[in-house]
C-alpha positions in Angstrom: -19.6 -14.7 17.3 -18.3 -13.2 20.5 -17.4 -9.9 20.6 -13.5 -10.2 20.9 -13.5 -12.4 17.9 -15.1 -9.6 16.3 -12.7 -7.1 17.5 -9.2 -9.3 16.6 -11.0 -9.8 12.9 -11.3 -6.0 12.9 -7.5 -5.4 14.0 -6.6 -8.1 11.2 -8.6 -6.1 8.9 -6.9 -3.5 9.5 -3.3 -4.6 9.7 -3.6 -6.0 6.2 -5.8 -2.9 5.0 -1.9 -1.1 6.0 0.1 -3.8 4.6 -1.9 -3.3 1.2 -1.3 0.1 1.5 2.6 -0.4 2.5 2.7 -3.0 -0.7 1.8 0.3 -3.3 4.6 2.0 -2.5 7.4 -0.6 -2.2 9.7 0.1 -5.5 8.7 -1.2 -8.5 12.1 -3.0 -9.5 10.7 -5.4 -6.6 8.4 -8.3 -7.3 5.5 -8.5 -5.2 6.1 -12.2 -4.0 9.8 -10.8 -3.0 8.2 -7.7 -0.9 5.8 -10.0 0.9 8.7 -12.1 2.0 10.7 -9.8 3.1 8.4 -7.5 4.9 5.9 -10.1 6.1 7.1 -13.3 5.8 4.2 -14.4 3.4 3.5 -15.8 -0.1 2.4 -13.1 -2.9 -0.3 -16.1 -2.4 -1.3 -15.6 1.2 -1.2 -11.5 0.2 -3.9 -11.7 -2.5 -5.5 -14.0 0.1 -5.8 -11.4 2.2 -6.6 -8.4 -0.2 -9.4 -10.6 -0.9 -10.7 -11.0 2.4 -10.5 -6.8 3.3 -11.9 -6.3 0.2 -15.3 -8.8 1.0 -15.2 -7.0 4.6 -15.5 -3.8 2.9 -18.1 -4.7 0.4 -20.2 -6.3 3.6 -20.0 -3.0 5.5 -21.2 -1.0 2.5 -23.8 -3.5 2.4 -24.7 -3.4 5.7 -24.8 0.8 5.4 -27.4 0.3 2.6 -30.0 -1.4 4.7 
C-alpha cells in the first residue's frame, strides 16, 4: 500500500474517530439515524459502519504495539 493511501485511511480514521465523538454529545431527544443525516449526510447504517472500522484500526494498532 503506498504511503498516501496510508495517510488519507489515517485522516478518515480520524475524521470519524471526531464524528463518533460529536455523535455522544448530540441531545438525546434526537435519534441517531436523524443526527447522522443531518450532520453528515449518512445512514445510522453507514455510521456503525464506520465505528466499526475505527474500532478494528484501533484494535490492529494495539496489536501491532504488543509485538
Amino acid at each position: 500500500m503506498s504511503k498516501t493511501t496510508l495517510v488519507t485511511q489515517q485522516v478518515q480514521l480520524q475524521e470519524w474517530f471526531h464524528m463518533m465523538q460529536e455523535s455522544k454529545g448530540r441531545p438525546q431527544q434526537i435519534p441517531l439515524d436523524e443526527w447522522c443525516k443531518e450532520n453528515y449526510g449518512i445512514s445510522a447504517a453507514r455510521y456503525y459502519y464506520r465505528v466499526r472500522k475505527v474500532k478494528e484500526a484501533y484494535l490492529d494498532q494495539v496489536s501491532e504495539e504488543k509485538l
